[in-house]
C-alpha positions as CSV (number, residue, x, y, z in Angstrom):
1,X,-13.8,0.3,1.4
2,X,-15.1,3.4,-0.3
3,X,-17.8,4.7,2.3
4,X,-16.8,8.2,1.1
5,X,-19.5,10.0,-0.6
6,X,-19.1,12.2,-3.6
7,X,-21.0,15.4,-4.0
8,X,-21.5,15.1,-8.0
9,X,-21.8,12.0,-11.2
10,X,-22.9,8.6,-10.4
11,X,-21.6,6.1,-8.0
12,X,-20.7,3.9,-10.9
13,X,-18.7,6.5,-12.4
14,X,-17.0,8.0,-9.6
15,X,-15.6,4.0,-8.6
16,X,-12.6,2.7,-10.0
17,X,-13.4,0.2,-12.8
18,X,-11.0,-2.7,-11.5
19,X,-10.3,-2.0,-7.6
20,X,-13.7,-0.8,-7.3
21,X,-12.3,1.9,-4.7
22,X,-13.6,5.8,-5.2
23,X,-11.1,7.6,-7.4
24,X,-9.4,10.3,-6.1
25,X,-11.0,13.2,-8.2
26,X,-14.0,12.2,-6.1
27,X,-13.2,12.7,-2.8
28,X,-11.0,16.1,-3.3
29,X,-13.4,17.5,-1.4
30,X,-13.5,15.4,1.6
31,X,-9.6,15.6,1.7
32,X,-10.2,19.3,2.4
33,X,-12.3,18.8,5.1
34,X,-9.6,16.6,7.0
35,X,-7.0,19.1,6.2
36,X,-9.2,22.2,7.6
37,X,-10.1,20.1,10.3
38,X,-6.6,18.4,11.5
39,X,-4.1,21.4,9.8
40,X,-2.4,18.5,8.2
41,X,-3.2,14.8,6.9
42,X,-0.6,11.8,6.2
43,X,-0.7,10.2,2.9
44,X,0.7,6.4,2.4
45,X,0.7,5.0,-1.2
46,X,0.8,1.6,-2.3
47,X,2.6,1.1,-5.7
48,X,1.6,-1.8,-7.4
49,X,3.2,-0.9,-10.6
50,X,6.2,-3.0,-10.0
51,X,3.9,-6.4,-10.5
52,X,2.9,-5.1,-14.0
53,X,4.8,-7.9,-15.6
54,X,2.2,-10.3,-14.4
55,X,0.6,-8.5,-17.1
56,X,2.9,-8.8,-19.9
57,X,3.6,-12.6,-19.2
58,X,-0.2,-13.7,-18.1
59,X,-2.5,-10.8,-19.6
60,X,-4.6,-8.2,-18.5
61,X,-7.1,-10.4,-17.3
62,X,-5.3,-11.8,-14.9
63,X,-3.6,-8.1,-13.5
64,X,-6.9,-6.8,-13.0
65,X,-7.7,-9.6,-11.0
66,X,-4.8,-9.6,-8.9
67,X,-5.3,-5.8,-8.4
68,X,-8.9,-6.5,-7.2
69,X,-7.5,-9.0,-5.0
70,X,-4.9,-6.6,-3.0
71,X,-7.6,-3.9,-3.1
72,X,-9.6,-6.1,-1.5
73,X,-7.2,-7.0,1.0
74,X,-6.5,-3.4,1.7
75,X,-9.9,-3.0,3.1
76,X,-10.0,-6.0,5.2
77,X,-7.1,-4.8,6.6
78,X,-8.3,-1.3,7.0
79,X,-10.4,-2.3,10.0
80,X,-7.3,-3.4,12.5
81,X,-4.9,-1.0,11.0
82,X,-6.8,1.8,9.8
83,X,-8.9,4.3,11.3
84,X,-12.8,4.8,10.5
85,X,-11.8,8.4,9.3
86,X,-9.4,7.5,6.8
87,X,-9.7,7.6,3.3
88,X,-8.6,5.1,0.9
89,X,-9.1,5.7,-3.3
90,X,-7.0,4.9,-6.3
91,X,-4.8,7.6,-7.6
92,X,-5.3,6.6,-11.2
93,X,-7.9,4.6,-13.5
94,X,-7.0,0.7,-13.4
95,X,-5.8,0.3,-9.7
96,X,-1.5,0.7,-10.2
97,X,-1.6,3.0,-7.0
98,X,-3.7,3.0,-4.1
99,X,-3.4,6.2,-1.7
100,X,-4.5,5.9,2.0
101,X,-5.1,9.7,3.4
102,X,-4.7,9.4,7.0
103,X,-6.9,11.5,9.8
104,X,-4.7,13.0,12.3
105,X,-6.9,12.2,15.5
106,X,-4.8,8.8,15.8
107,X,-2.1,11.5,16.9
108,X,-2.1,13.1,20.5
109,X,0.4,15.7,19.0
110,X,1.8,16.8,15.9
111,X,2.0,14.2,13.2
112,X,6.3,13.3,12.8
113,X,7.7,11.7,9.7
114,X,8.9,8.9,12.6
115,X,5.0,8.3,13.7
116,X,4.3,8.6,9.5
117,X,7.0,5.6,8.8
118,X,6.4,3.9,11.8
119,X,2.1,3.5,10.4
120,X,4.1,2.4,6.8
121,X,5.8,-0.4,8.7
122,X,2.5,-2.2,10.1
123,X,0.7,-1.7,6.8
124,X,4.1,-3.3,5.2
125,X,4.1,-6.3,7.8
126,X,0.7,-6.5,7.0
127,X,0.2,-6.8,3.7
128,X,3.2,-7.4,2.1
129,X,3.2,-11.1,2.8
130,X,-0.4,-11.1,1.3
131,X,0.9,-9.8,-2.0
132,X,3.9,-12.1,-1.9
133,X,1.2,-15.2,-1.8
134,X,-0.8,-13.8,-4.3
135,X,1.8,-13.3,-6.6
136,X,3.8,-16.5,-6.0
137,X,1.8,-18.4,-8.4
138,X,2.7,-16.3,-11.5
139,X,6.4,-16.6,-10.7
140,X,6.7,-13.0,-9.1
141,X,8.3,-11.8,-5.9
142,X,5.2,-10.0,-5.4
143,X,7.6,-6.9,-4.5
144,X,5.2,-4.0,-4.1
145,X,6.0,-0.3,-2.8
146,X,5.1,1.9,0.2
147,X,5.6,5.3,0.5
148,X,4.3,8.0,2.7
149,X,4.2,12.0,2.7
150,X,2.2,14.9,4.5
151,X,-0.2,17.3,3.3
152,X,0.2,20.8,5.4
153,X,-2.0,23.2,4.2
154,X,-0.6,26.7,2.4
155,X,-3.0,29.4,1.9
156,X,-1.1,29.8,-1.1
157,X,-1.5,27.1,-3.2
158,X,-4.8,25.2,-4.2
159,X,-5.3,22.4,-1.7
160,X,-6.6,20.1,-4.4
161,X,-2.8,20.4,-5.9
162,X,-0.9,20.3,-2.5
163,X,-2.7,16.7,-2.2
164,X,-1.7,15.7,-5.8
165,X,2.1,17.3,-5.1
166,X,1.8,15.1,-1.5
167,X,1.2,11.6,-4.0
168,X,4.4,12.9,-5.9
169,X,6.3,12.9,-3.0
170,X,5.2,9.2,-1.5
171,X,5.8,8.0,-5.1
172,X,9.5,9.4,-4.5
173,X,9.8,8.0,-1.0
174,X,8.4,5.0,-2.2
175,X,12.1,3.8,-3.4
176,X,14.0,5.0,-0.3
177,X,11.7,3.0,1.9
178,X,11.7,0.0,0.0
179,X,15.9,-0.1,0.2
180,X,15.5,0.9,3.7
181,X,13.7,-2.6,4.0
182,X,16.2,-4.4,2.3
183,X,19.0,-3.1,4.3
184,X,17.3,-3.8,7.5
185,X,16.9,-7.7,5.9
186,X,20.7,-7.8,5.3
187,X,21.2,-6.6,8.7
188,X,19.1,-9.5,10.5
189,X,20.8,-11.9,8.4
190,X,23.9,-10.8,9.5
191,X,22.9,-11.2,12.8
192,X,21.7,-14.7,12.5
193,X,24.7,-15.5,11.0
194,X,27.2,-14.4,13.5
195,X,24.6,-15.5,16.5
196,X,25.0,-19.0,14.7
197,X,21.1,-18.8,14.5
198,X,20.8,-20.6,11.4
199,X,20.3,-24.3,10.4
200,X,20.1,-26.4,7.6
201,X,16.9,-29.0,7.4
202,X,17.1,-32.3,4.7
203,X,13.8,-33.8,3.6
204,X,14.8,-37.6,1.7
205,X,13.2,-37.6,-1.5
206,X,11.3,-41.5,-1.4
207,X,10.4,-43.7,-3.6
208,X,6.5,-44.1,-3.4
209,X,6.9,-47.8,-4.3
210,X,8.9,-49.0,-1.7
211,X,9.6,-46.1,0.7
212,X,13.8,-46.3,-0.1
213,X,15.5,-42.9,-0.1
């Protein structure tokens, strides 16, 4: 996951302690080079704060693990979604947020919020159900949060803080994205509903000794 190579500190040091992924003060400078390169790079972030009270009701033990786990899914997932240029970190220390900086040579044009969204959607069908599995065991919905922004570059203003401003913003459309989902859920229910698409299934419950219901 973290082929991206910082210019200063140790390896060890410039790694998240529980995702293992580069942190994001680390790669600043790489960052730069895609933005200088492309004029503008897409950011998606993956909030994992929401699961936190796996850590309240099983311990921290158990979080971290389950934060290794998704990071590690992340990167297996990185290699059918993802492109080889993109760069994936943790915002913060201990693995709550995961950003994915994306390189704009995926794009024949201009990058569009639509194209932007539309990359958040395969992630989410992606790995969603992944974290949903993972999670089922502690008695959590495993409800995790995507959201997505873009860094355009202002001669202005340090680029370092355009791309911390950018991880604001996907934390903001983090919320509206995840409603947007939920709407779109109500709305294919609806439809199976009123298609007469759904059905109900009964399993017996038998008695092992003599098979009777």
């Amino acid at each position: 996951m973290g082929e991206t190579k910082a210019s200063h500190g140790s390896l060890k040091d410039e790694l998240d302690s529980i995702t293992a992924l580069p942190s994001l003060s680390s790669i600043t400078h790489d960052l730069r080079v895609l933005l200088e390169t492309y004029g503008y790079v897409g950011v998606i972030l993956i909030d994992l704060e929401s699961l936190n009270e796996i850590e309240a009701e099983c311990g921290h033990g158990v979080y971290n693990q389950l934060l290794a786990a998704v990071a590690e899914e992340v990167g297996r997932i990185r290699h059918t979604i993802m492109r080889a240029g993109d760069v994936v970190c943790s915002v913060r220390p201990f693995g709550e947020q995961i950003v994915i900086f994306l390189e704009g040579s995926r794009w024949s044009s201009e990058l569009t919020p639509e194209a932007l969204e539309a990359a958040v959607d395969r992630l989410w069908i992606s790995l969603a159900p992944r974290i949903a599995d993972m999670t089922r065991a502690y008695g959590s919905q495993g409800r995790c949060r995507l959201g997505y922004s873009l860094v355009l570059p202002n001669p202005m203003i340090q680029p370092e803080r355009l791309i911390y401003r950018a991880i604001d913003q996907a934390r903001q459309m983090a919320d509206d994205h995840f409603r947007r989902l939920q709407a779109r859920g109500r709305e294919m229910l609806r439809d199976l509903i009123v298609r007469g698409r759904l059905g109900a299934v009964f399993q017996p419950m038998l008695q092992l000794g003599d098979g009777s219901v």
